[in-house]
PyMOL Python script that loads the backbone (N, CA, C, O; Angstrom):
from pymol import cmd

cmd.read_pdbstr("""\
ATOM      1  N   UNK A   1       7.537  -2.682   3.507  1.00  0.00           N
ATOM      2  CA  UNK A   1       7.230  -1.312   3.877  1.00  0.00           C
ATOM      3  C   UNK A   1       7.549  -1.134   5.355  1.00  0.00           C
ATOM      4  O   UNK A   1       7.343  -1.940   6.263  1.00  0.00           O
ATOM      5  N   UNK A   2       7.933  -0.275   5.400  1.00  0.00           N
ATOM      6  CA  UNK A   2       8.392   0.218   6.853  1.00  0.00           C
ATOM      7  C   UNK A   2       7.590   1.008   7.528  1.00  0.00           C
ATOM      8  O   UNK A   2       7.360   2.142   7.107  1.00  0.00           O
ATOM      9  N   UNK A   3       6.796   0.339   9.175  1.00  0.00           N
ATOM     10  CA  UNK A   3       5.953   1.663   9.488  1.00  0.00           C
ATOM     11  C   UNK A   3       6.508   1.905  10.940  1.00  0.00           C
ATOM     12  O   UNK A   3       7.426   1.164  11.293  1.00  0.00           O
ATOM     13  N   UNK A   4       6.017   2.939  11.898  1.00  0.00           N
ATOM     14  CA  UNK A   4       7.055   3.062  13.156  1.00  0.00           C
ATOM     15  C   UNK A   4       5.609   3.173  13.938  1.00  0.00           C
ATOM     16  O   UNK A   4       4.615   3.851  13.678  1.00  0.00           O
ATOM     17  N   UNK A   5       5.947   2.020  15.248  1.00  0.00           N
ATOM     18  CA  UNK A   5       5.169   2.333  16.611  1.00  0.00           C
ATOM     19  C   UNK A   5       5.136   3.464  17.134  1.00  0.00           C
ATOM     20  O   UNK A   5       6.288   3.810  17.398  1.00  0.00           O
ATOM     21  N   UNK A   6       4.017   4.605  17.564  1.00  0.00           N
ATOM     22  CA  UNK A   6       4.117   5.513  18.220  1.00  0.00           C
ATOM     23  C   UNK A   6       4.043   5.360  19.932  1.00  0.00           C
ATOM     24  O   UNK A   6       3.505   4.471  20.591  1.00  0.00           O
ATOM     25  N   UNK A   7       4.782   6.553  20.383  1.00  0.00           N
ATOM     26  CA  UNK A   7       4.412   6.357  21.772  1.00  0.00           C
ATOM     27  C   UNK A   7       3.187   5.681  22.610  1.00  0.00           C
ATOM     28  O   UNK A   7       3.257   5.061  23.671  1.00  0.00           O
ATOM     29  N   UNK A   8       1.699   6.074  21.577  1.00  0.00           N
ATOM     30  CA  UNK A   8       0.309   5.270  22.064  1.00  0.00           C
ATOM     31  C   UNK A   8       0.081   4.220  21.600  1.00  0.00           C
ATOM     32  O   UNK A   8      -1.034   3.733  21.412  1.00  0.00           O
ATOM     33  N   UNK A   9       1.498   3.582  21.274  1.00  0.00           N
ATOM     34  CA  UNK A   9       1.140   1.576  20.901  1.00  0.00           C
ATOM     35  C   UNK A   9       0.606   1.926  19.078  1.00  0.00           C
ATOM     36  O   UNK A   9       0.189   0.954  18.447  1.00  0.00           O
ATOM     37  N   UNK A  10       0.645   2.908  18.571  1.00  0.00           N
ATOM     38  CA  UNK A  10      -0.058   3.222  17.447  1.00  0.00           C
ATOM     39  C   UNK A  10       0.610   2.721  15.900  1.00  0.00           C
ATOM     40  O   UNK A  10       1.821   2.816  15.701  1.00  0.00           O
ATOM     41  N   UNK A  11      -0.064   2.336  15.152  1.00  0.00           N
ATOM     42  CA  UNK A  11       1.104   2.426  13.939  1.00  0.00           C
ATOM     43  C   UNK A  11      -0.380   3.006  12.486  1.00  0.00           C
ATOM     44  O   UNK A  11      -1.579   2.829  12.701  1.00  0.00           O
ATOM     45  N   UNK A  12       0.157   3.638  11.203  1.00  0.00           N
ATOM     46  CA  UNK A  12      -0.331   3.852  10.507  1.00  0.00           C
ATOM     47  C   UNK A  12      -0.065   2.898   8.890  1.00  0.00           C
ATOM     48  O   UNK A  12       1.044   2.830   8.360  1.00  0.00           O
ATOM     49  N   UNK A  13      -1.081   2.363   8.426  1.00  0.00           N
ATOM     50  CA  UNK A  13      -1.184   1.375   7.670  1.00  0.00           C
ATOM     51  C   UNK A  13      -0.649   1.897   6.452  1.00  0.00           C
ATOM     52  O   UNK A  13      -1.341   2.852   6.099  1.00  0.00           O
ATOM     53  N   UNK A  14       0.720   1.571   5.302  1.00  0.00           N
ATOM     54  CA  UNK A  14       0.592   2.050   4.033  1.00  0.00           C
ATOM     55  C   UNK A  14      -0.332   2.614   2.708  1.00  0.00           C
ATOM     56  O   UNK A  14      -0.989   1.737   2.146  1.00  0.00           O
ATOM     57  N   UNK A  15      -0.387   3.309   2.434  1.00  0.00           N
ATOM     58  CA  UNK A  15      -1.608   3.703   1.227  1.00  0.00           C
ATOM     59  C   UNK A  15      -1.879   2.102   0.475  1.00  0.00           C
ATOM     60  O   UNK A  15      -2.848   1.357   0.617  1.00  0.00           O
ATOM     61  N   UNK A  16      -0.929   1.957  -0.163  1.00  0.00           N
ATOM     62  CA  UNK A  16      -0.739   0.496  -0.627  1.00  0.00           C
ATOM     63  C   UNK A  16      -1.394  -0.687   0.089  1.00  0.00           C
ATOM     64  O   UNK A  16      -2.067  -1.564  -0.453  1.00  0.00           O
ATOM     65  N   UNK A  17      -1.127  -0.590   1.254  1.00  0.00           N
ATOM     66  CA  UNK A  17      -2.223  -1.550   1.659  1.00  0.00           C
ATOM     67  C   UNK A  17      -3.493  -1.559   2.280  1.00  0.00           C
ATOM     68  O   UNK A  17      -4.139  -2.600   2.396  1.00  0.00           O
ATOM     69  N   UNK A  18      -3.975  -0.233   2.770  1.00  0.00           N
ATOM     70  CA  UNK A  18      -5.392   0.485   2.811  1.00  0.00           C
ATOM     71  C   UNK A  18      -6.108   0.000   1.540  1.00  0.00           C
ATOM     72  O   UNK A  18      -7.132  -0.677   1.451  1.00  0.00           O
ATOM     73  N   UNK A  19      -5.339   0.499   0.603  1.00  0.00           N
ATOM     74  CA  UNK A  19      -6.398   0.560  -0.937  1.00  0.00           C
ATOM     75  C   UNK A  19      -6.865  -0.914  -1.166  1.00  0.00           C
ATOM     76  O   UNK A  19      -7.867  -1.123  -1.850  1.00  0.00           O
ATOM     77  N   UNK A  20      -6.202  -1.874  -0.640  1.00  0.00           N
ATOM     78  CA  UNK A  20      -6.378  -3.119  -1.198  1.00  0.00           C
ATOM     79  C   UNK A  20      -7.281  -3.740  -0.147  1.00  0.00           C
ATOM     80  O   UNK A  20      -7.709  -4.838  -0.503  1.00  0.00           O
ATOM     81  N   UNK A  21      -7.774  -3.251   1.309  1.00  0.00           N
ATOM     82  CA  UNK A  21      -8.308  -3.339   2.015  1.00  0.00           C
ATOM     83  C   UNK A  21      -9.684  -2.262   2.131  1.00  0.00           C
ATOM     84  O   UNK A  21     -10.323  -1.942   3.133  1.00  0.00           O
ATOM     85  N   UNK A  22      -9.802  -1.983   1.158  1.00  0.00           N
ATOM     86  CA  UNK A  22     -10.308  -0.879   1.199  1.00  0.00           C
ATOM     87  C   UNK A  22     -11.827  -0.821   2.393  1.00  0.00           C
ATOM     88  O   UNK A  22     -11.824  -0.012   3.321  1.00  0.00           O
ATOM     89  N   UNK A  23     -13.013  -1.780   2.167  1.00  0.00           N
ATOM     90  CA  UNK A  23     -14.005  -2.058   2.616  1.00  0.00           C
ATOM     91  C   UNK A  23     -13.728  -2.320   4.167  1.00  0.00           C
ATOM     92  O   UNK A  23     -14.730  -2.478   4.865  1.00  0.00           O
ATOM     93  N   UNK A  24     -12.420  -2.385   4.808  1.00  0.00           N
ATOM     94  CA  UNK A  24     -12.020  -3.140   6.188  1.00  0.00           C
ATOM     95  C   UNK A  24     -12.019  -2.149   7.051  1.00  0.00           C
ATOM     96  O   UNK A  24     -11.346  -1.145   6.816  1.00  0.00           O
ATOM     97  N   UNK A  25     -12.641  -2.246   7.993  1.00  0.00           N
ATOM     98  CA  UNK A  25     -12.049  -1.694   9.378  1.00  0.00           C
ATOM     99  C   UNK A  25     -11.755  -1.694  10.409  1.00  0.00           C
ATOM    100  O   UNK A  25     -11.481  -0.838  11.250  1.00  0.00           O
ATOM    101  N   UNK A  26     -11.847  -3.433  10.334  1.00  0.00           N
ATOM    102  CA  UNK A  26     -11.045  -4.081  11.876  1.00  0.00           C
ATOM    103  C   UNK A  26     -10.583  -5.144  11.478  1.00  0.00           C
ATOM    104  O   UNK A  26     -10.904  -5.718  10.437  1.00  0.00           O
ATOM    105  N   UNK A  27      -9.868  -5.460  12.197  1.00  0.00           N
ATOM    106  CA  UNK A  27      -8.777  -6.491  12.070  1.00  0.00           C
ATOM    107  C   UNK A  27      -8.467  -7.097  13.540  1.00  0.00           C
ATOM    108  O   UNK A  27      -8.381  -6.608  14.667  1.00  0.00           O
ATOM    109  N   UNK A  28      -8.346  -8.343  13.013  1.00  0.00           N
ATOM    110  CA  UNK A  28      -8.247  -9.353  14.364  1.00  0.00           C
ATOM    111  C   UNK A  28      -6.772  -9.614  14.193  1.00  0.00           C
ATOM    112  O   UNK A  28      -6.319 -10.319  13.291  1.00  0.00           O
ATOM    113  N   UNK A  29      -5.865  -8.850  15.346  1.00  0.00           N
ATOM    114  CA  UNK A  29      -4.583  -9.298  15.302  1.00  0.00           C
ATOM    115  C   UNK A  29      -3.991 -10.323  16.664  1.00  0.00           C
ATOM    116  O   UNK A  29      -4.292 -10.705  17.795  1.00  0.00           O
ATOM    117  N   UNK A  30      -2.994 -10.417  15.664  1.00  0.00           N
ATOM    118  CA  UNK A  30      -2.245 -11.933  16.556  1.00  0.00           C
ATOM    119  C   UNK A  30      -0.467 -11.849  16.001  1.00  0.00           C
ATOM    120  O   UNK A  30       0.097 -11.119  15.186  1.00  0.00           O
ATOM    121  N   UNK A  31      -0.005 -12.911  16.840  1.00  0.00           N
ATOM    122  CA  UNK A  31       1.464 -12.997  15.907  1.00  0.00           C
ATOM    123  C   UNK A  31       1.665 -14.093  15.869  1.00  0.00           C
ATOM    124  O   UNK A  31       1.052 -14.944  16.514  1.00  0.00           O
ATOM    125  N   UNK A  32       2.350 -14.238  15.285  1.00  0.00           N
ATOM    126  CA  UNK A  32       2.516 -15.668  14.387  1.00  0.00           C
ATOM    127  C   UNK A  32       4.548 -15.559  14.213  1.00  0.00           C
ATOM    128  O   UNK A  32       5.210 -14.602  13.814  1.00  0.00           O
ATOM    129  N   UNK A  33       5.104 -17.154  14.770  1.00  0.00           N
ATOM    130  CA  UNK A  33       6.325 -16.985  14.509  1.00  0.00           C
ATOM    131  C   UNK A  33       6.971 -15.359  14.547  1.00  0.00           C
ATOM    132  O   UNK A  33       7.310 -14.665  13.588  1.00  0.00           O
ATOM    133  N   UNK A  34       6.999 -15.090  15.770  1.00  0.00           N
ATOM    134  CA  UNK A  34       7.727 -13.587  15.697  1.00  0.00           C
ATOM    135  C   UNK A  34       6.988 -12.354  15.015  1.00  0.00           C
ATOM    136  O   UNK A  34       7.594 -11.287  15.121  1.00  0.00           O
ATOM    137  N   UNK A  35       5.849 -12.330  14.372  1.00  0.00           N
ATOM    138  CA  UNK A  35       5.283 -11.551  13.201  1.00  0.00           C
ATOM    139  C   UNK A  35       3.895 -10.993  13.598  1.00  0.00           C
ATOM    140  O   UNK A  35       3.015 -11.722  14.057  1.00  0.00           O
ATOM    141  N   UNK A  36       3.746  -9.702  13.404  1.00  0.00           N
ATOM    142  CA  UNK A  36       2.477  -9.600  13.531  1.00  0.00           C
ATOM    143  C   UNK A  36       1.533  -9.860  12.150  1.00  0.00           C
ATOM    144  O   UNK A  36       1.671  -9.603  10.954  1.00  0.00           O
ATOM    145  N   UNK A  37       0.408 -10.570  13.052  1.00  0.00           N
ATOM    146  CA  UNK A  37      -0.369 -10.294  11.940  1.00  0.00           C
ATOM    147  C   UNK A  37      -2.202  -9.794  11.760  1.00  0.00           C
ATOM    148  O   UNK A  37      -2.870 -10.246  12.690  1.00  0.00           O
ATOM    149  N   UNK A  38      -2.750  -9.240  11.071  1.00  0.00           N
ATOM    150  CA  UNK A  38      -3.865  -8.482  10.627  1.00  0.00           C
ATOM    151  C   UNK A  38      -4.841  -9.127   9.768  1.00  0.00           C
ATOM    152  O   UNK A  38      -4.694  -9.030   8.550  1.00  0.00           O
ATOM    153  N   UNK A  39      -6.094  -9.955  10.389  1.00  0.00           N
ATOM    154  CA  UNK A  39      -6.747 -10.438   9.585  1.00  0.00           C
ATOM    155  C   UNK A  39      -7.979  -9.540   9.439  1.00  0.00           C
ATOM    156  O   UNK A  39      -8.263  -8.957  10.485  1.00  0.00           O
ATOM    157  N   UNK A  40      -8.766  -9.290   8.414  1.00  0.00           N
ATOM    158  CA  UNK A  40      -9.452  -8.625   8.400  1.00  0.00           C
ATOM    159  C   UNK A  40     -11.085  -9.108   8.938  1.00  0.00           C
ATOM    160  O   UNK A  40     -11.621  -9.906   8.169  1.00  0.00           O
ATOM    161  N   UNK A  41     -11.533  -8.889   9.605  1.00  0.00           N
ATOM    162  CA  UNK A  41     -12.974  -9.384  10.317  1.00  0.00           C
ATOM    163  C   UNK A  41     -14.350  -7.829   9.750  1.00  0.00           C
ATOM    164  O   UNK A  41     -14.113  -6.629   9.609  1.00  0.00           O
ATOM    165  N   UNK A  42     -15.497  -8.491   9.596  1.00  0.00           N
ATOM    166  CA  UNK A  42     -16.700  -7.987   9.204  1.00  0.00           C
ATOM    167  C   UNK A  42     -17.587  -8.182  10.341  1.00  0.00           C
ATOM    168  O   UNK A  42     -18.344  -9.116  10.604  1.00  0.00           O
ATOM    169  N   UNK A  43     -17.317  -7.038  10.993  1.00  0.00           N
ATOM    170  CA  UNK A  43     -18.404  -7.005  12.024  1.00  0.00           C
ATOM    171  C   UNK A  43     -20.058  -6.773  11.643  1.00  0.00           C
ATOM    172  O   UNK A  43     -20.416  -5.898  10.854  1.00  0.00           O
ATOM    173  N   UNK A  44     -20.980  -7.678  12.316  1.00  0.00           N
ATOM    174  CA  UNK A  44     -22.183  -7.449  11.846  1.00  0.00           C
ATOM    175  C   UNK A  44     -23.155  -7.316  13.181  1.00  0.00           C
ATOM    176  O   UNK A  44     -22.762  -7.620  14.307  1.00  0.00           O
ATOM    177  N   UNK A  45     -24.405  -6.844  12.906  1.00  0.00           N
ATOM    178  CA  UNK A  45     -25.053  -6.714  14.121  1.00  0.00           C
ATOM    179  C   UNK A  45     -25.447  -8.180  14.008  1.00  0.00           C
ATOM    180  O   UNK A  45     -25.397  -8.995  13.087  1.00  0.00           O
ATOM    181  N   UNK A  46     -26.085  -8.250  15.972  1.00  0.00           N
ATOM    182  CA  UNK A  46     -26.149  -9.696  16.283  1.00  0.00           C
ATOM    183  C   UNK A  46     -27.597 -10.582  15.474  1.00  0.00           C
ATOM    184  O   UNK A  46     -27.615 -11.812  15.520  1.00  0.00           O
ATOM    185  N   UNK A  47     -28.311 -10.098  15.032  1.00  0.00           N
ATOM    186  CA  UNK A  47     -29.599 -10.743  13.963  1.00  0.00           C
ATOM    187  C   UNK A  47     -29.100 -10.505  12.645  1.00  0.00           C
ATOM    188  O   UNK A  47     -30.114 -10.723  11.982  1.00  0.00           O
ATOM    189  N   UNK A  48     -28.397 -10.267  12.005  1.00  0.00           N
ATOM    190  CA  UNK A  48     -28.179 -10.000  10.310  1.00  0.00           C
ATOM    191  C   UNK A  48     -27.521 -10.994  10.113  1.00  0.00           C
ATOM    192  O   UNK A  48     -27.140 -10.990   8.943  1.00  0.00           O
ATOM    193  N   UNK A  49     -27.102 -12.061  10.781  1.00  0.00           N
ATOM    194  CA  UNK A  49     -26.962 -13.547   9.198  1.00  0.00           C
ATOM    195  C   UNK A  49     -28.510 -14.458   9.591  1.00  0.00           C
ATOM    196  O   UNK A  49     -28.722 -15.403   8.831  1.00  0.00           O
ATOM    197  N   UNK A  50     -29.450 -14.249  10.586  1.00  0.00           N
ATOM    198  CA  UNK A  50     -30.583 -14.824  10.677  1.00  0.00           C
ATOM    199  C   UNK A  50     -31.725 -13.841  10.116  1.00  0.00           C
ATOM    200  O   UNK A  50     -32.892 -14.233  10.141  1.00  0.00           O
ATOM    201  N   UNK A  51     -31.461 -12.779   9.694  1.00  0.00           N
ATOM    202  CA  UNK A  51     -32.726 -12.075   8.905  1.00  0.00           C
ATOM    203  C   UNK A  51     -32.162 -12.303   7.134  1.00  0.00           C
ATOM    204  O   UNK A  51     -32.936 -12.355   6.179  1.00  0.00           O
ATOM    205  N   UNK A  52     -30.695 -12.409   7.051  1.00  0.00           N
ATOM    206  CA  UNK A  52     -30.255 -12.903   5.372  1.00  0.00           C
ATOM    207  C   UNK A  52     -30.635 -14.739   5.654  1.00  0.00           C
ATOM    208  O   UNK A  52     -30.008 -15.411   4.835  1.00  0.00           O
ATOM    209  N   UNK A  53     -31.183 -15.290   6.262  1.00  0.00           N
ATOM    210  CA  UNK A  53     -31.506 -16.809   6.435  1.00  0.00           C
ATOM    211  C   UNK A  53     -32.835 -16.676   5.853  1.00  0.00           C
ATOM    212  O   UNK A  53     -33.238 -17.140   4.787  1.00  0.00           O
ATOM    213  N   UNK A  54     -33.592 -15.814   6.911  1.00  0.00           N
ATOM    214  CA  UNK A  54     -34.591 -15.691   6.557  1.00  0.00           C
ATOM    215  C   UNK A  54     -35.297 -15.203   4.994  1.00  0.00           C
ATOM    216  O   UNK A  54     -36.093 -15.732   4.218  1.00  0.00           O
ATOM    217  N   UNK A  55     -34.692 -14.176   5.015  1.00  0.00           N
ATOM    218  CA  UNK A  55     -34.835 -13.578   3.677  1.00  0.00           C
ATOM    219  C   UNK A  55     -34.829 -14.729   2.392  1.00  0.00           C
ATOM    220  O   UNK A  55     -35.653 -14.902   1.494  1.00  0.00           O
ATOM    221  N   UNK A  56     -33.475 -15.474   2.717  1.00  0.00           N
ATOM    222  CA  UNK A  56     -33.254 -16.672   1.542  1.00  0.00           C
ATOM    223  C   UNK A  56     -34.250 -17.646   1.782  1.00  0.00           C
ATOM    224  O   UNK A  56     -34.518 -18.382   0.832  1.00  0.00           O
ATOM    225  N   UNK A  57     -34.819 -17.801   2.781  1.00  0.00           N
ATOM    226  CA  UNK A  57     -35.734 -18.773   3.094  1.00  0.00           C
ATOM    227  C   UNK A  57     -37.252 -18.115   1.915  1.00  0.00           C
ATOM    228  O   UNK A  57     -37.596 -18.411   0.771  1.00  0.00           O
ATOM    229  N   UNK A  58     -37.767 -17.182   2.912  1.00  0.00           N
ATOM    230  CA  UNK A  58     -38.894 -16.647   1.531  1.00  0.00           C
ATOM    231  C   UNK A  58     -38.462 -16.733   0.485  1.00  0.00           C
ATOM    232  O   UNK A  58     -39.177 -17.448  -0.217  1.00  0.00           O
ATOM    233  N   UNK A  59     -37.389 -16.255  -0.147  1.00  0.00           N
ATOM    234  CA  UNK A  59     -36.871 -15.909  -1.462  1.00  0.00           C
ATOM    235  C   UNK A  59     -37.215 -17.773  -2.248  1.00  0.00           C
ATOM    236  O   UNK A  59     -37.564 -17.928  -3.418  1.00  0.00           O
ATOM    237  N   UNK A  60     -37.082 -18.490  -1.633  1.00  0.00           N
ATOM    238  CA  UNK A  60     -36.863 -19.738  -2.225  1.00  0.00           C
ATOM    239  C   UNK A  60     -38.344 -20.398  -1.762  1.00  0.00           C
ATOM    240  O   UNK A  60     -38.622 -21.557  -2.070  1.00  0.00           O
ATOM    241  N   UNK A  61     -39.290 -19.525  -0.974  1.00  0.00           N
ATOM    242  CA  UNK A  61     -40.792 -20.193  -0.841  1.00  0.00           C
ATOM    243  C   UNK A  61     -40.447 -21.421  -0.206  1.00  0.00           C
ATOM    244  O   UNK A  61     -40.873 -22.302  -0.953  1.00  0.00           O
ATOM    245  N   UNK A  62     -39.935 -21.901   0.714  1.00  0.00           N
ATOM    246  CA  UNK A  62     -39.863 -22.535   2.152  1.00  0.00           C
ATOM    247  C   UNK A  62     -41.266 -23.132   3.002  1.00  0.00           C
ATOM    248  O   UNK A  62     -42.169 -22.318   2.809  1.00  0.00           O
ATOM    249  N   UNK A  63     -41.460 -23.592   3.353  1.00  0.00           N
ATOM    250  CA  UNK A  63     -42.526 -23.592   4.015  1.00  0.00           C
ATOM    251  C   UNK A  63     -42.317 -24.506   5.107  1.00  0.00           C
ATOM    252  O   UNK A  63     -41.546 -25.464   5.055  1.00  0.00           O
ATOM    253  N   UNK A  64     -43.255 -24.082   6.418  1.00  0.00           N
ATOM    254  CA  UNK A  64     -43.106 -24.563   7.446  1.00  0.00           C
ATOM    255  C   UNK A  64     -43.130 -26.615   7.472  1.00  0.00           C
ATOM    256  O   UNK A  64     -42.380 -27.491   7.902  1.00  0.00           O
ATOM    257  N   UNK A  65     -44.460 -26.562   6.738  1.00  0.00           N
ATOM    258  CA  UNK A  65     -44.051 -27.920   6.299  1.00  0.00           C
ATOM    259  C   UNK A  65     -43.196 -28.641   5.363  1.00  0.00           C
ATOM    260  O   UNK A  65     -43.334 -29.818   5.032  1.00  0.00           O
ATOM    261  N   UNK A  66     -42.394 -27.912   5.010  1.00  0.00           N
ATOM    262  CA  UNK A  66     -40.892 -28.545   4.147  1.00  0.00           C
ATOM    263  C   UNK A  66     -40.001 -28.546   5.297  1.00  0.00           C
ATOM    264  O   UNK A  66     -39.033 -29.307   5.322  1.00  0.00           O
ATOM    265  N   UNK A  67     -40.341 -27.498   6.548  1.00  0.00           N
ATOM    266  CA  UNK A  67     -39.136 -27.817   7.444  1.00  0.00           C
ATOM    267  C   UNK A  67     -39.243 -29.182   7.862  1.00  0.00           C
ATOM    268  O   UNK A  67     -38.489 -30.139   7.688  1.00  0.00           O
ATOM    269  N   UNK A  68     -40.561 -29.044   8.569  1.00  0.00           N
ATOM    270  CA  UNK A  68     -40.658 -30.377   9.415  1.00  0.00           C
ATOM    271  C   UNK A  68     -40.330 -31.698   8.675  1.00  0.00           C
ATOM    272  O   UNK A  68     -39.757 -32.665   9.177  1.00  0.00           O
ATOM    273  N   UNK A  69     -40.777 -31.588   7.420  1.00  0.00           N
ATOM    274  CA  UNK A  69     -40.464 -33.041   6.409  1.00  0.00           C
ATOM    275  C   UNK A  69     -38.820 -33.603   6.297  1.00  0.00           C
ATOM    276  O   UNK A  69     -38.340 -34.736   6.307  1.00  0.00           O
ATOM    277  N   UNK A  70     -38.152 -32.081   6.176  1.00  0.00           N
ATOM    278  CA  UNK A  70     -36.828 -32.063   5.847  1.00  0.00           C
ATOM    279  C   UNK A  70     -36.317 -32.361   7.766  1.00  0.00           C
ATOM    280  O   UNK A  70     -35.323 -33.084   7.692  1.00  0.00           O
ATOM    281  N   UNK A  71     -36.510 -32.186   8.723  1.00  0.00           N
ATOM    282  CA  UNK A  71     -36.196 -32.708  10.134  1.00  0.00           C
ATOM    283  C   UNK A  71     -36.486 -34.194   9.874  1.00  0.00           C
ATOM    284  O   UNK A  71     -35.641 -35.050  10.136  1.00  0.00           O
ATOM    285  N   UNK A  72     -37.686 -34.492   9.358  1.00  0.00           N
ATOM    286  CA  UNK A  72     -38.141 -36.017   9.598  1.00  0.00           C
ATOM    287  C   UNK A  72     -37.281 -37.003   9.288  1.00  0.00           C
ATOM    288  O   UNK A  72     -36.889 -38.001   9.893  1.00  0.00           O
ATOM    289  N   UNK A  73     -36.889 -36.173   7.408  1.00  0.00           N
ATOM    290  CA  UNK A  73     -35.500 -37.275   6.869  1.00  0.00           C
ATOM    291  C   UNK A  73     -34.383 -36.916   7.671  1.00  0.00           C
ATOM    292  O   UNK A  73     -33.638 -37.877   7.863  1.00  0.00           O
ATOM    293  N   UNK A  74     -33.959 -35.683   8.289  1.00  0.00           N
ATOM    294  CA  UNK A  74     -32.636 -36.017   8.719  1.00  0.00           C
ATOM    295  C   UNK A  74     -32.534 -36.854   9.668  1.00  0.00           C
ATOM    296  O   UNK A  74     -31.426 -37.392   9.668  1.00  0.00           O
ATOM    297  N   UNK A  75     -33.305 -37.242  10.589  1.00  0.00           N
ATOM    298  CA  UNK A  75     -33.957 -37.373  11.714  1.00  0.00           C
ATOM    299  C   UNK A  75     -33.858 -39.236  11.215  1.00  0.00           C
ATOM    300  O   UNK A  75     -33.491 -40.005  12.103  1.00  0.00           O
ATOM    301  N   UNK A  76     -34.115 -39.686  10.152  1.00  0.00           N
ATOM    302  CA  UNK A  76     -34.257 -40.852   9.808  1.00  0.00           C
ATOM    303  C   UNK A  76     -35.885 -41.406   9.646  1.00  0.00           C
ATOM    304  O   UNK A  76     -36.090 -42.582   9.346  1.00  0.00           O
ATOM    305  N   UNK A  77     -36.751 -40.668   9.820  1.00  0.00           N
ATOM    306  CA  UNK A  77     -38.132 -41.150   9.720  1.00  0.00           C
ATOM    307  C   UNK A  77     -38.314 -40.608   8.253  1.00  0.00           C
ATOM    308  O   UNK A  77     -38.150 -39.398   8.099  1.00  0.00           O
ATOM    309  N   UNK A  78     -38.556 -41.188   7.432  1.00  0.00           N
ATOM    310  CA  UNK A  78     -39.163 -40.982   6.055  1.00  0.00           C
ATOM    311  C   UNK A  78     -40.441 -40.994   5.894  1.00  0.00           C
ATOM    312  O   UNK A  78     -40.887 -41.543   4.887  1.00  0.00           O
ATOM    313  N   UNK A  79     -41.111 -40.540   6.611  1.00  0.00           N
ATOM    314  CA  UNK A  79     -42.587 -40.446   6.527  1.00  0.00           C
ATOM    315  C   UNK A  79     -43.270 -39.084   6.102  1.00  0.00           C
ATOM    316  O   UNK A  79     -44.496 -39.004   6.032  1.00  0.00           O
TER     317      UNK A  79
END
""", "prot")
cmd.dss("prot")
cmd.show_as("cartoon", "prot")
cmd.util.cbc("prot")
cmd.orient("prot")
């Protein structure tokens, strides 16, 4: 597909490949061998993969003392 740079550095993405991107709205670009390229990135606010931690943590009934037990074995103390 053919798209054209505008005077403001601009270019507009094919229907064809919008639709298949549909959920995206930024993209981390770079070039590669001569090429541009468009990866798609999911920006999130800075606490939302530690409140979905959390969440999975209750969800699965966690408890403060399963942490510490589970530190102890990684930790090498089996006690």
């Amino acid at each position: 597909m053919l798209v054209k740079k505008t005077s403001k550095n601009q270019i507009t993405l094919p229907k064809a490949i919008v639709r298949q991107l549909a959920d995206v709205d930024y993209f981390e670009v770079s070039t590669r061998d001569g090429e541009v390229v468009l990866k798609p990135v999911v920006i999130t606010a800075p606490n939302e993969p530690l409140k979905t931690v959390r969440a999975q943590i209750k969800t699965l009934r966690v408890t403060e003392k399963d942490v510490r037990k589970a530190i102890r074995w990684a930790r090498g103390r089996r006690n």
